[in-house]
N, C-alpha and C positions, 0 to 999 in steps of 0.2 A: 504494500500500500504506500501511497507518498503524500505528502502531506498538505494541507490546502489552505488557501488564504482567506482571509477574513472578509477582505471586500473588494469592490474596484478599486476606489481611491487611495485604498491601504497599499497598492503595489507603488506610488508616489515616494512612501519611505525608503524603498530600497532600490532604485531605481538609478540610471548614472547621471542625474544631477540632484540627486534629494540628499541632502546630511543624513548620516546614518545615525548621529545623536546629537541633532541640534535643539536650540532653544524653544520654546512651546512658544510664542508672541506672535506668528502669524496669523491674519484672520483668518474666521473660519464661520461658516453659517452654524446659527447657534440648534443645538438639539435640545429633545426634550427630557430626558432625561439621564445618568449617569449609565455605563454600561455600553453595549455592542452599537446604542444608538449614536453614542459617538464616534465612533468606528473612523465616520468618512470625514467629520470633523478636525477628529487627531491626524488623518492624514493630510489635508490640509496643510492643519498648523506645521507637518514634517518633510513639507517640500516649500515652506516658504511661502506661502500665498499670500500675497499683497492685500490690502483694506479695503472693506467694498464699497466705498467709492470712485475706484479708479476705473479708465475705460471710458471708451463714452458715452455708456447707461449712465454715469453716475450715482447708479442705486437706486434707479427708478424703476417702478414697476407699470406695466401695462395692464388693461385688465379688460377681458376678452368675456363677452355675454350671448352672443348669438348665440341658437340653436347646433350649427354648423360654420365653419370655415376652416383655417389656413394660421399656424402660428410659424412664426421663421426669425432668424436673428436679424433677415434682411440684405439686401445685395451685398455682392465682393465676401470680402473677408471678413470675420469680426473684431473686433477690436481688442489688442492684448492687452492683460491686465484690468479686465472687464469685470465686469457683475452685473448680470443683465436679468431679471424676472418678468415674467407671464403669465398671471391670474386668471383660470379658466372656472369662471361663475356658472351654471347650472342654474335653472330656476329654482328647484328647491334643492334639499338634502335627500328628497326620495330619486333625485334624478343621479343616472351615471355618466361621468366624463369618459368616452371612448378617445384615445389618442393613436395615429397609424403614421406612424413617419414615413417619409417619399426619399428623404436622404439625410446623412449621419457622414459628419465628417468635422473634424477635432483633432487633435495634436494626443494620437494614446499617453495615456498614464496619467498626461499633469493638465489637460483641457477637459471638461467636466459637463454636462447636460443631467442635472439632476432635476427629478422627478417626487414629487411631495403629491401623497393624498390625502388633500385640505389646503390650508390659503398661508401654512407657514411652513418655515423647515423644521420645525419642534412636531410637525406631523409625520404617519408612518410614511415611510421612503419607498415607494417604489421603483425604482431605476437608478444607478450612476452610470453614465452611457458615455461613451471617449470611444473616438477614434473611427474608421468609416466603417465598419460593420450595420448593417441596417439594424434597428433593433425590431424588437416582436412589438404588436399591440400592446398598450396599457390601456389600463381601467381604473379610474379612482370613483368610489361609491360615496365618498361624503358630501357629493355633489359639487366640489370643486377640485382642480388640478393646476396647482405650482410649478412650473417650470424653472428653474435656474441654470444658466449659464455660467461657468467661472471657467476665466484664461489666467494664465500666468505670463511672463516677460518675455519668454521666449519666442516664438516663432505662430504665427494664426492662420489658422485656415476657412475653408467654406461657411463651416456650421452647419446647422441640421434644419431641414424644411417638412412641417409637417400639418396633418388636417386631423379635425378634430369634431367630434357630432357626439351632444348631449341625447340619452335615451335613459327611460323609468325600466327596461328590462336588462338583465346579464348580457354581456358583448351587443347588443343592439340583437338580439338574436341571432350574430352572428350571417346575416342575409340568407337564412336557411327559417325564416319566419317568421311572423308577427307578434308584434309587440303590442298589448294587452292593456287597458286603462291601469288595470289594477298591476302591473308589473309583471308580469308573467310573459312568458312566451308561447305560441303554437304555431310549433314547429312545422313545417314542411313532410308530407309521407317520404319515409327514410330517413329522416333525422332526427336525434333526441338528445336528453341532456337539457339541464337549466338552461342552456344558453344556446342551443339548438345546433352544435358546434360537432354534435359525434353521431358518423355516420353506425346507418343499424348494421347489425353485425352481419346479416342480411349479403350484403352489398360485399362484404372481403370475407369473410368465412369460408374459403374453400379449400375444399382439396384434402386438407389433413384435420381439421378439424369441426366443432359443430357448434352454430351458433343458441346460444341459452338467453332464450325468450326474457328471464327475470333480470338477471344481470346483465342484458344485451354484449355479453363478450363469448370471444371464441371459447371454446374448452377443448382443448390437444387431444389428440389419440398421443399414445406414449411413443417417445424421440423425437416430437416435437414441440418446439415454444412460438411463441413471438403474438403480436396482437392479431396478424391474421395466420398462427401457427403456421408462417412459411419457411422458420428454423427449423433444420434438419439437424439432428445431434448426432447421432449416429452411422452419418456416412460422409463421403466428403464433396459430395454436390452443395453446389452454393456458396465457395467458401471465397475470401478477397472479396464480401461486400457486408454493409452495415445492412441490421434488420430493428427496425421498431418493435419495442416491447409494452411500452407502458407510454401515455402522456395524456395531462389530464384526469388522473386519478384523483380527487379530492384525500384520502387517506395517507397521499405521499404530499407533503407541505413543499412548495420550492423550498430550495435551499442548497448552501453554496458551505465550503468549509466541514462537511459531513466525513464521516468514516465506517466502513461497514468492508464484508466479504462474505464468501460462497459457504458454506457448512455442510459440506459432504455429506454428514448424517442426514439430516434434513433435505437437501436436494435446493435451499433456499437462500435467497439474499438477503442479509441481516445488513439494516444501516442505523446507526446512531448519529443524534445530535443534528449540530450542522449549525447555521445561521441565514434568517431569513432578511436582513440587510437592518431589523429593527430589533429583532428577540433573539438571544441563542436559546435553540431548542433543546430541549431532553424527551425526545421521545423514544422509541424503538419500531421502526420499521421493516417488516417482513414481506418479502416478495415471492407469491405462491408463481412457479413456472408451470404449473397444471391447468391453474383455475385462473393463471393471467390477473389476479388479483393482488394491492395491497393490504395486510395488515397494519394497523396501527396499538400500538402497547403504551401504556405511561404505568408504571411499574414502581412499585416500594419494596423492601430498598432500591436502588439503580445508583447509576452515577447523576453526579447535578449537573443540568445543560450547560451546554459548552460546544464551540466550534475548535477550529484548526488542532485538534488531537488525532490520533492514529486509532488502526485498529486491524490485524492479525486473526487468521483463525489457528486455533489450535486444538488439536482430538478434538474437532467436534465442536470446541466452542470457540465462541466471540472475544480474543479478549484487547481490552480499551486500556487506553496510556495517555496522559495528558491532557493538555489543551486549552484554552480561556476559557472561565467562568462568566454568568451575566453580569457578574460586577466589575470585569475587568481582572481579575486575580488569574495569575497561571501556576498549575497544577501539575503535579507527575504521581498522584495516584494510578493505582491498576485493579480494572474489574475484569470480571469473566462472567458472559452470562453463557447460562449450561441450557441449551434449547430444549430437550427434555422435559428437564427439570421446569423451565419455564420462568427462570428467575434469576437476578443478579447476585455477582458473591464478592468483596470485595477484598483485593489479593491484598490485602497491609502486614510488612514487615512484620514480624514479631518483636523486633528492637531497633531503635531508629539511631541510625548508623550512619559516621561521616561522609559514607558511599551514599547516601541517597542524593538522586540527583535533584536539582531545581525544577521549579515550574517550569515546563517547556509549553510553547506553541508553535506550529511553524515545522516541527523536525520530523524526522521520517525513521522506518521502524522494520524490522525483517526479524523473525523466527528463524534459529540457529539448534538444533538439536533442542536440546530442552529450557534455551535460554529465549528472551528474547530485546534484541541488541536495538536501542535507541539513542540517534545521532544526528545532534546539529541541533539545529533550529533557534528559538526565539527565548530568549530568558527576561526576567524583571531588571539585570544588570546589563545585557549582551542584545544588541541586536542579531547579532550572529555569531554563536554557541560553534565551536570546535572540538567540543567534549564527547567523549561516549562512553554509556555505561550499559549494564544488561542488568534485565532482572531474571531470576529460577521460578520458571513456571511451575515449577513442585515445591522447593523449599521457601519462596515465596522472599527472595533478599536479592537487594542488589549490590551491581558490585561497579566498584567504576574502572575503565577498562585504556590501563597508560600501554602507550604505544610502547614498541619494543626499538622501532626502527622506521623511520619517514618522518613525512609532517601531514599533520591531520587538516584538513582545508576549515574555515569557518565557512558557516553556508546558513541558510533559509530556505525553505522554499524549493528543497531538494527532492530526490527520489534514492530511492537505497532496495537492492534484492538483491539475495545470495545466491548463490552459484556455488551448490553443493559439488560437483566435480574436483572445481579448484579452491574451494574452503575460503573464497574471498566475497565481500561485501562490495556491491559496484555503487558509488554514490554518481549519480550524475545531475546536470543541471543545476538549476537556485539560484539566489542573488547571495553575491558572495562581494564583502567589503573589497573595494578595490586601493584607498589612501584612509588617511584617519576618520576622514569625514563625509565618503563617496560610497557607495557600492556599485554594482550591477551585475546584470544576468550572464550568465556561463550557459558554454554547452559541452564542460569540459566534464571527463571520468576521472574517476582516483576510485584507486583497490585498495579495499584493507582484508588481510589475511588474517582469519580470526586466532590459529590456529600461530603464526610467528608474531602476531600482532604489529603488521608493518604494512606502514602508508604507504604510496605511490600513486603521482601523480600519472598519468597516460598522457604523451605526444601527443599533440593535437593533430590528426588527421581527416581524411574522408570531408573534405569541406562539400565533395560533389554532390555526396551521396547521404551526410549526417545532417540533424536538424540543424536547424538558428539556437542563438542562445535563446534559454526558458529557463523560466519560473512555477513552482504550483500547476505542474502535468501531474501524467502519473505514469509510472515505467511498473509493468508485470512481465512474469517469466511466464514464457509459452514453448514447448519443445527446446531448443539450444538456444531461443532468442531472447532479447529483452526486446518489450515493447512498448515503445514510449508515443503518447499519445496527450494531446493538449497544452495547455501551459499558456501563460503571457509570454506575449512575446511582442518586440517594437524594433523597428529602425530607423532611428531619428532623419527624417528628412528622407528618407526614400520610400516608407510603407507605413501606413498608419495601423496595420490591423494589429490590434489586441489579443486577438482567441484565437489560438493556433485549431486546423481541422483534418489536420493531417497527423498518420498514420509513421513509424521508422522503425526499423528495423535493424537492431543489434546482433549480431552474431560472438554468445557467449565464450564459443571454441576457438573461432577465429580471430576474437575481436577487430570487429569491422561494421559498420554500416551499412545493409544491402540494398539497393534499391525495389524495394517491396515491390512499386505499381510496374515499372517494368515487367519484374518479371511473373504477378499476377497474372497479367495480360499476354502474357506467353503461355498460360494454361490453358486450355480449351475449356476444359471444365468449371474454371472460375468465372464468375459472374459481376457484370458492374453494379452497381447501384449505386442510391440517392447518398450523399455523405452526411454525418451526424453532427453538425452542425459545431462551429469551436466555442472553447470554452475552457477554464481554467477553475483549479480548486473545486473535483470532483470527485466522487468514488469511483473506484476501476477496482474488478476482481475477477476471476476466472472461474469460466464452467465449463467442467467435465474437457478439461486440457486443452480445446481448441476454440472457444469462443471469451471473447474480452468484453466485458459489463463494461457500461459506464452509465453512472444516473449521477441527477443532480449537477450541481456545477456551478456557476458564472458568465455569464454575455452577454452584460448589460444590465442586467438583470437577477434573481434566483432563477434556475430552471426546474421544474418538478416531470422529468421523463427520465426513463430510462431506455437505451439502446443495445446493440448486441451488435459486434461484429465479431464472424467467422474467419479465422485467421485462413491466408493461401496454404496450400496442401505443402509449399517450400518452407513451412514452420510446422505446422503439425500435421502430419495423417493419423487419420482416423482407425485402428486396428482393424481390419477384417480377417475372418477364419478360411485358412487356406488359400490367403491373399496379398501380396502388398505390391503397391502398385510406386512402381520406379517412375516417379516423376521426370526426374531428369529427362528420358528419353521422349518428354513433351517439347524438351524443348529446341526448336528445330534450326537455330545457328546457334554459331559459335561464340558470337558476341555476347548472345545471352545467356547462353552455358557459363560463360569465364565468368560475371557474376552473380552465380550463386554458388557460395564457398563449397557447397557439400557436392556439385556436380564436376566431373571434367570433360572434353570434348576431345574423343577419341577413335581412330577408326573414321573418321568424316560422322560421328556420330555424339548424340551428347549422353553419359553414362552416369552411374552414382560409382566412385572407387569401390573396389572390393578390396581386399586383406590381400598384399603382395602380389598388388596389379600392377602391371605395365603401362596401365591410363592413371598415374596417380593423380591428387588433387591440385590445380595450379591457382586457383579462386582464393583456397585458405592463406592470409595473409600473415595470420599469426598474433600473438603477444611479445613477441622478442621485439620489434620492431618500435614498440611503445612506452618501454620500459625507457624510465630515463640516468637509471646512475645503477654503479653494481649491486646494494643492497638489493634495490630493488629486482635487480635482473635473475637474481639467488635467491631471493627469496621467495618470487611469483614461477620459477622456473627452475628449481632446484627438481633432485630428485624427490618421486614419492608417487602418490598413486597418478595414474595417464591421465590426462585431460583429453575428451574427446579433441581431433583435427590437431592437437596439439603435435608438431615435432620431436617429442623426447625434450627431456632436460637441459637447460641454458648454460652458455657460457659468458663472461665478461672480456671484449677486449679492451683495454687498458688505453692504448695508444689512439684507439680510433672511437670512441667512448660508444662502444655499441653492444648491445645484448645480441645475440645469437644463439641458434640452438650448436649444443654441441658438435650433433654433426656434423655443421657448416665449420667448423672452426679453420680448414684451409681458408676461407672468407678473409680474416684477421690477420693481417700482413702490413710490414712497416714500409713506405718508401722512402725516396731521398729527397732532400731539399736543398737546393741549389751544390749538387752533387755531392753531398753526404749523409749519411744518416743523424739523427737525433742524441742528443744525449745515453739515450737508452738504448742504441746499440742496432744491430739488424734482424735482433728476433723480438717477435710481440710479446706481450706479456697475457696471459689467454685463462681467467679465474674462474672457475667452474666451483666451489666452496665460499658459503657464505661471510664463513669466519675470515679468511684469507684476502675478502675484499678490505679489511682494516691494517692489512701492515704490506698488500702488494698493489693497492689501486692509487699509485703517485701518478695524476695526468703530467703532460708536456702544460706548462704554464707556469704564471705567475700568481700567488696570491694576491687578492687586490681585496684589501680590510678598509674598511666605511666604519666611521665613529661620526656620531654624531654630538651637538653641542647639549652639554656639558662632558669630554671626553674622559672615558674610563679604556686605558688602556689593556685594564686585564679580561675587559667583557666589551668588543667592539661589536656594535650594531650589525653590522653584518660580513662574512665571512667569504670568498669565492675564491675559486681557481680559473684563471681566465685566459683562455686562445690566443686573444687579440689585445692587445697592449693600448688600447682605446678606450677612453671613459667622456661621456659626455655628461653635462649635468644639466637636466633643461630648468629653466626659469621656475624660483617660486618666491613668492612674496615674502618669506620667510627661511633661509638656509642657513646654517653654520657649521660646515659639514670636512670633515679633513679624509683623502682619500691616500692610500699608503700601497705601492706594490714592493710585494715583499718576495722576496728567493734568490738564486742561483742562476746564473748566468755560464755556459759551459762553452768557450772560445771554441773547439773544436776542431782547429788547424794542424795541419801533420804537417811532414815535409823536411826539409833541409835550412838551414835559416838562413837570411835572415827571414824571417812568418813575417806576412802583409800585417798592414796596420786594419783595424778592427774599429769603429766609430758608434759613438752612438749619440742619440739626438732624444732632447723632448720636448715635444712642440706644446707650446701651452696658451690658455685664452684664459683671461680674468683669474690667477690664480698665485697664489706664493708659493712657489715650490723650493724642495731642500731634494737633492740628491745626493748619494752616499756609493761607494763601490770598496769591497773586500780592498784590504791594503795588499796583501797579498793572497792568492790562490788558495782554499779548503781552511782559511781562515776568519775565525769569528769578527776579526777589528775593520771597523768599517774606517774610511778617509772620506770627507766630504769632496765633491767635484762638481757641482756648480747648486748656485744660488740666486733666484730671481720673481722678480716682482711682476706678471704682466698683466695691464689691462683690458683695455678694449682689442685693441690689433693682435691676432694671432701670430707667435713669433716662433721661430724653432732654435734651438741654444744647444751646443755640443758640449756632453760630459767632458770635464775638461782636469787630471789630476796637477795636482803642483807641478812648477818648472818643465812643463810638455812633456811627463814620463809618458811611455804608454799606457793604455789603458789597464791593457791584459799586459803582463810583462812575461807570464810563461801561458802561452795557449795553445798548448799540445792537448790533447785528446786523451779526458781523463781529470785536466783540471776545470776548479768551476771557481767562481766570483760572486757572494755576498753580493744582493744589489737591495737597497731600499730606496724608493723614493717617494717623498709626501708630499702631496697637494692640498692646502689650506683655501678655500672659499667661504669669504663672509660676504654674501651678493648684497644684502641692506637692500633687498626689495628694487635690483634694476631690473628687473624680467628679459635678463639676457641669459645665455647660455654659456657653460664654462667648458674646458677640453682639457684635459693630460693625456696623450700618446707617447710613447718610445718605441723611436726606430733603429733600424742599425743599418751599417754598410758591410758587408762580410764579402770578401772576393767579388768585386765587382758587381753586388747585386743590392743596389739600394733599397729604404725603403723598406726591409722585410719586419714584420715581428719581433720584438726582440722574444715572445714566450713561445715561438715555437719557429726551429726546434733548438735553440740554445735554450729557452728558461726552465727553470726547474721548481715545483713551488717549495717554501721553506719548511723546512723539517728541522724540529728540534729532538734530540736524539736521548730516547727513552732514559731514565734515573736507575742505575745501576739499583740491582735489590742489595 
C-alpha cells in the first residue's frame, strides 16, 4: 500500500517552491473550524500566499442570481496574486446549485479554484480544482455556491469557464427526467436512482451475469466481477484494460487519503478512514465482488478517524498504522481488524519503549515475514521523516530499525513493496527535501535490504520508458513487476496536469521500466479500453494476483468509485490445467520482443529463454548496472539465494567505479592515459566481498572536504572522492563555505634523466586560496607554493615552490606528493558564482586532471594495536 495525501492544496507544502518549514503569516481563506477543515488553509499559509487583496478583484465578490448562466474569471489570463469570488444565490435553500465547467486551466499545485457549499469558506468544501484537468459536476444543496479563485506571484494562466443552472431536485435529474414541484424526480423508463443518473441494470447486465430487480445491480455467476460483471478472473481474456466496478454507491463516502486491501479469507475489499476535504472519516468499508455491493461499519472499539495512514493485510486481517487525527494530532498506533470475528483489536505494546516511533502521516508501509516495516513520511517535528522502524505482528513491539550501510533518503509521499526474492524494500517516488527550505517530487528508487540492512540509492535511468517525478501514487507487486499507478504530478511551464492516468511498469528481476502499452498492444488477446480517470492519494490493492483495485482518491475533488484493471498477460498469466501459454511467441518483431525482459528473439522468432538455451535473454538489463558505490554492489549482489533474471552474484570494479556480475568481470580493465597507466598499476582491482570493499575500494581521485561556517575541522560537512579537479559554487544569498582537496599526487615519469618538468595550475574565481605540496616524496610535511586572492576575473596561477625548485624533484614511478589545497568563499550575498580547478601539464599534454590518473585520495594509515 502507499501512502496518501491529505488534500489538493496540501501538495503546495512540499512542492519545488513551497518552504518545507516556513512561517505560518501567509493569508489564507478563513475555515470553520479546527481540524482536517483547515487542511487547504494551512496549505496556503505553507507556500506563501499573499493577502486577499491583491490582484485585480481586490477582494471583491460578484454575486450571480439567475436561474441559469455562465460564471468565468473572464478574458486572457487572470491576474496573479489574485482573490477573486463568485456568489451563486439560488432562490431558496430548498433549491440546488448544479455547477459543469467547459474549461479548467490554473498553474497545478499553487493556483487554486475553490468551491464552498454556502456563501463563505467556513462552509463544507466541495472542490480545490488546479491545473487543466476538466473537473466533474458539482452540487451545493444549501442553495448557494462560493466560488474562489486564488493565484500566487508566479506565473497565470486561462482560468476556468463555466455554467451553472439552479434546480429543487438531485443533479437537475441529471436530463434522464423531470423535476417534480415537491423535489423529486421521475425518471425516464430505464433510468433510476434519486437523481435519475443510473442506468437499469437492464440495459448492461449481460452475458455473465443477472440483473436483480430490488437492488437494480448485476449479481456475477462465479469468476466474474465488475458492474456489468465483464471481469473475467479466471482466464486471461480481457487483460491490459480498466473495468468499472462501483460508482455512485451512497455506502462508499468520496474520499481521498483512505487505506484498505484485499483479504483472501473473505474474497473482499476492506477500506478504512480517508478524508472527505471537510471531516476525517472513521468508518469501515467493505466491498462484496458477488453482490457488487458496499458495506458500511462504524464499529466500537475501532481506531479514531483519520486520513493519510497505511494499511496491510495480514493472515487474513486488516491491519492499520498511523495517520492524522480530526484534530490534527499524528498517531503511530496499530489495529487489526479480524473479518470473522467482525471486530477491531488494538495491537498496543505491552511496554512503551524508546523504539516507538512518532506520529506519522504521509509514510508508507510493506509486510516482511512477520514484521511489519514503516518508512518515511510526515512527523509533528519533520516534514520529511528518514526513519524506519517495524513492528511484530505476534509479539506486538516495535523496534527501530538503524541502517547497517547507505543512507536512508527523507521522503513523503512515497511508495514502498518488498520483493521477497531479493529480501529488499523498493521505496520509490514522494516529495523528498531538496535545500533547507525546498522540497520536490522524485521518481527516483533506493533499496533497503532488510536482511544486511543497507540503503542504496539506484542510477537514475529508463527516462524513455519510466514515469515523471510523483507524489501520493500507489506502487503494488503483480507477478515480477511493481506497478505504479497515479500520483501528483506537475511541470512547471510545460504541463499543467495534476492527476497522473497512466499505468508503469517495473521489472523487479531486471530492474527496469517496460513499456506496458507497447507491448499490451502487441497481444492479440488484450483489449483496449476506457482509462480510469487520474488521481492521486488513493487505495490500490490486488485480486487474486492479476487484477489492480483502485477506489477513492483525489481530482479535484473526493472521488467515491472504484475501478479494476486486469494487468497484460507480460505481468501475470492466469494458471491453467495442462496449459501455459508462451506469450512471447505473440509477439511478432523483434523490436518488440527486445523489450520485454522475460522474452528473447530467436530463430527469426520471439521465445520465453529456457534453462541452458542458446536464445538466452538480451531484454534483462539487470541491477548491476544501478548500483552506485561497492557497498552497495555487495550487498544487493552478493552471494545467496538466485534472484529470478538475475546474473549470479556481483562484483566491484575499483578503477572504473562499476558493479558487474561476476561473470563479466573480463569487462573490468584498466587503460592508459596519455601513454601510461595510473597510479595503480595495469591490473584492476575487481571486489567480489562485502567486507573487502572497506580496506580495497581506494578510487583514482582527490578528496574534496566542504566545511561549512562555523568550521569544525574534525566533523566536515561533507566528504567526497572526486574524478574531476572542478568545483563550482553557484550563487547564494548566504555562503561561508571553505573547500579543501586533499591526497596524493603520483608524478609517474620513468626514463633516463634529466624527467620533463611537471606543472601545475589553479585556476580560481572569487576565492582565497592557500596551496600546499609534500616537501618531499611519501612524506607527511607539506611546503606552501602559492597564495592568492581572486575576485571577479577568472585567473589561472602556477604552483610555484621557493627559489624555482621543481615541483616533483624525484618523479619516478612509485613516488607520490602530499597535495592540499583550500579554497575560502565568503560571497556577502553577490549572487555570482565561485571556481577552484587544478590542472597539470605532464609530457606535452595540457590541461589534464590532476585526480586522474596521478591523484590519489588521502589515506591516513590505520593506529598500530
Amino acid at each position: 500500500m502507499s501512502p496518501t495525501l491529505v488534500s489538493s492544496a496540501q501538495v503546495a507544502a512540499w512542492s519545488p517552491r513551497s518552504p518545507a518549514e516556513p512561517a505560518m503569516d501567509g493569508a489564507r481563506p478563513p475555515s470553520r473550524s479546527p481540524g482536517p477543515g483547515l487542511l487547504l488553509a494551512l496549505a496556503l499559509a505553507l507556500s506563501g500566499a499573499p493577502g486577499a487583496g491583491a490582484g485585480h478583484c481586490k477582494g471583491q465578490r460578484q454575486v450571480l442570481r439567475g436561474a441559469q448562466g455562465f460564471v468565468s474569471d473572464g478574458p486572457g489570463n487572470y491576474s496573479v496574486n489574485g482573490n477573486c469570488e463568485w456568489l451563486i444565490e439560488a432562490p431558496s435553500s430548498r433549491h440546488r446549485v448544479l455547477l459543469t465547467f467547459l474549461f479548467m486551466d490554473t498553474e497545478c499545485t499553487y493556483d487554486y479554484l475553490f468551491v464552498y457549499d454556502g456563501d463563505s469558506p467556513r462552509c463544507p468544501l466541495l472542490a480545490s480544482l488546479s491545473g487543466s484537468t476538466l473537473p466533474p459536476p458539482l452540487e451545493a444543496t444549501s442553495g448557494k455556491m462560493l466560488l474562489h479563485l486564488f493565484s500566487d506571484a508566479n506565473y497565470n494562466l486561462l482560468g476556468f469557464n463555466a455554467s451553472y443552472r439552479v434546480s429543487l431536485c438531485p443533479r437537475g435529474c441529471s436530463g434522464h427526467g423531470a423535476c417534480e414541484p415537491h423535489g423529486q424526480c421521475r425518471c425516464q423508463p430505464g433510468w433510476g436512482g434519486l437523481d435519475c443518473a443510473v442506468p437499469h441494470c437492464d440495459s448492461y447486465c449481460l452475458g455473465h451475469g443477472a440483473c436483480d430487480q430490488e437492488s437494480d445491480r448485476c449479481w456475477c455467476q462465479p469468476g466474474f466481477v465488475g458492474e456489468a460483471c465483464d471481469l473475467a478472473l479466471g482466464e486471461n481474456q480481457g487483460a491490459g484494460r480498466w473495468y468499472n466496478l462501483s460508482s455512485g454507491d451512497p455506502h462508499f463516502r468520496p474520499r481521498t487519503a483512505a487505506a484498505g486491501a484485499v483479504l483472501p479469507p473473505t474474497g473482499a475489499l476492506y477500506i478504512f478512514g480517508g478524508l472527505d476535504l471537510n471531516t476525517a472519516l472513521g468508518d469501515l468499508v467493505i466491498y462484496n465482488f458477488t453482490s457488487n455491493l458496499w458495506q458500511r461499519w462504524v464499529l466500537s472499539p475501532s481506531p479514531a478517524a483519520r486520513h493519510s495512514h497505511v494499511a496491510v493485510a495480514w493472515q487474513g486481517c486488516l491491519v492499520l498504522c498511523g495517520g492524522e487525527l480530526a484534530n490534527g494530532f499524528l498517531v503511530s498506533d496499530v489495529w487489526m481488524y479480524q473479518p470473522h470475528e467482525g471486530h477491531w483489536l488494538e495491537l498496543a505494546p505491552p511496554n512503551a519503549t524508546a523504539s516507538l516511533p512518532p506520529g506519522l502521516a504521509s509514510h508508507a508501509a510493506a509486510v516482511v515475514d512477520t514484521w511489519l516495516y514503516v518508512f518515511g513520511g510526515r512527523t509533528a517535528v519533520d516534514v520529511f521523516s528518514s526513519q524506519m522502524f517495524r513492528f511484530h505482528l505476534e509479539r506486538w513491539q516495535w523496534e527501530r530499525v538503524v541502517p547497517a550501510g547507505g543512507k536512508a533518503p527523507a521522503a513523503a509521499g512515497h511508495s514502498m513493496v518488498f520483493h521477497p526474492p531479493s529480501r529488499a524494500l523498493l521505496v520509490y517516488g514522494g516529495h523528498r527535501p531538496s535545500t533547507a527550505r525546498f522540497s520536490m517530487r522524485v521518481n527516483s528508487t533506493d533499496l533497503f535490504h532488510v536482511d544486511l540492512r543497507h540503503w542504496s540509492p539506484l542510477r537514475g535511468r529508463d527516462p524513455q520508458h519510466g514515469p515523471r517525478e510523483r507524489a501520493f501514487h500507489s506502487a503494488s507487486l503483480l507477478g515480477n513487476y511493481m506497478v505504479v499507478y497515479g500520483g501528483n504530478v506537475h511541470i512547471h511551464y510545460h504541463e499543467e496536469k495534476c492527476y497522473e492516468d497512466e499505468l508503469f511498469f517495473y521489472h523487479l528481476g531486471c530492474h527496469q521500466w517496460v513499456p506496458g502499452q507497447a507491448l499490451a498492444r502487441s497481444l492479440p488477446h488484450e483489449l483496449a479500453g476506457r482509462a480510469a480517470g487520474g488521481r492521486y492519494s488513493h487505495v490500490a490493492a490486488v485480486l487474486q494476483d492479476n487484477v489492480l483495485l483502485v477506489a477513492g482518491g483525489f481530482s479535484g475533488a473526493p472521488r467515491g468509485d472504484l475501478v479494476a484493471y486486469k494487468v497484460p498477460t507480460f505481468v501475470f498469466q492466469v494458471p491453467a490445467q495442462n496449459y501455459h501459454l508462451d506469450y512471447c511467441s505473440m509477439y511478432s518483431e523483434s523490436s518488440t520482443c527486445g523489450k520485454d525482459p522475460e522474452c528473447s528473439w530467436c530463430l527469426d522468432a520471439c521465445q520465453s529463454p529456457a534453462p541452458h538455451s542458446n536464445c538466452p535473454s538480451t531484454g534483462c538489463l539487470g541491477l548491476a548496472r544501478l548500483l552506485v558505490d561497492c557497498e552497495s554492489c555487495l550487498a544487493f549482489g552478493g552471494a545467496g539465494p538466485p534472484v529470478p533474471h538475475a546474473p549470479g552474484p556481483f562484483g566491484w570494479c575499483v578503477q572504473n567505479e562499476t558493479c558487474m556480475p561476476v561473470a563479466e568481470q573480463s569487462r573490468c580493465r584498466v587503460g592508459q592515459i596519455s601513454g601510461t597507466y595510473g597510479w595503480w598499476g595495469p591490473r584492476p582491482v575487481f571486489i567480489t566481498s562485502l567486507e573487502s570493499c572497506q580496506h580495497l575500494n581506494f578510487l583514482p581521485g582527490l578528496h574534496l572536504i566542504t566545511y561549512q561556517h562555523p568550521r569544525n575541522d574534525s566533523q566536515p560537512d561533507k566528504v567526497s572522492i572526486v574524478r574531476s579537479t572542478t568545483i563550482t559554487l553557484s550563487p547564494s544569498s548566504e555562503m561561508d563555505v571553505s573547500l579543501v582537496y586533499k591526497g596524493f599526487i603520483y608524478p609517474l615519469l620513468a626514463g633516463p634523466p634529466p624527467a620533463p618538468h611537471i606543472s601545475v595550475w589553479a585556476r580560481v574565481q572569487r576565492l582565497h586560496v592557500i596551496a600546499k605540496l609534500g616537501r618531499a616524496p611519501n612524506t607527511p610535511e607539506l611546503e606552501e607554493v602559492g597564495r592568492w586572492a581572486v575576485q571577479q576575473e577568472k585567473e589561472t596561477r602556477p604552483l610555484q615552490r621557493p627559489g624555482a625548485q621543481r615541483l616533483f624533484g624525484s618523479p619516478e614511478r612509485g613516488n607520490k606528493y602530499l597535495v592540499q589545497v583550500e579554497g575560502h568563499l565568503n560571497s556577502s550575498g553577490t549572487g555570482q558564482s565561485s571556481e577552484l580547478t587544478l590542472v597539470w601539464d605532464r609530457t606535452g599534454v595540457p590541461g589534464g586532471s590532476v585526480s586522474d590518473p596521478l591523484g590519489a585520495p588521502h589515506r591516513v594509515p590505520p593506529a598500530p594495536v
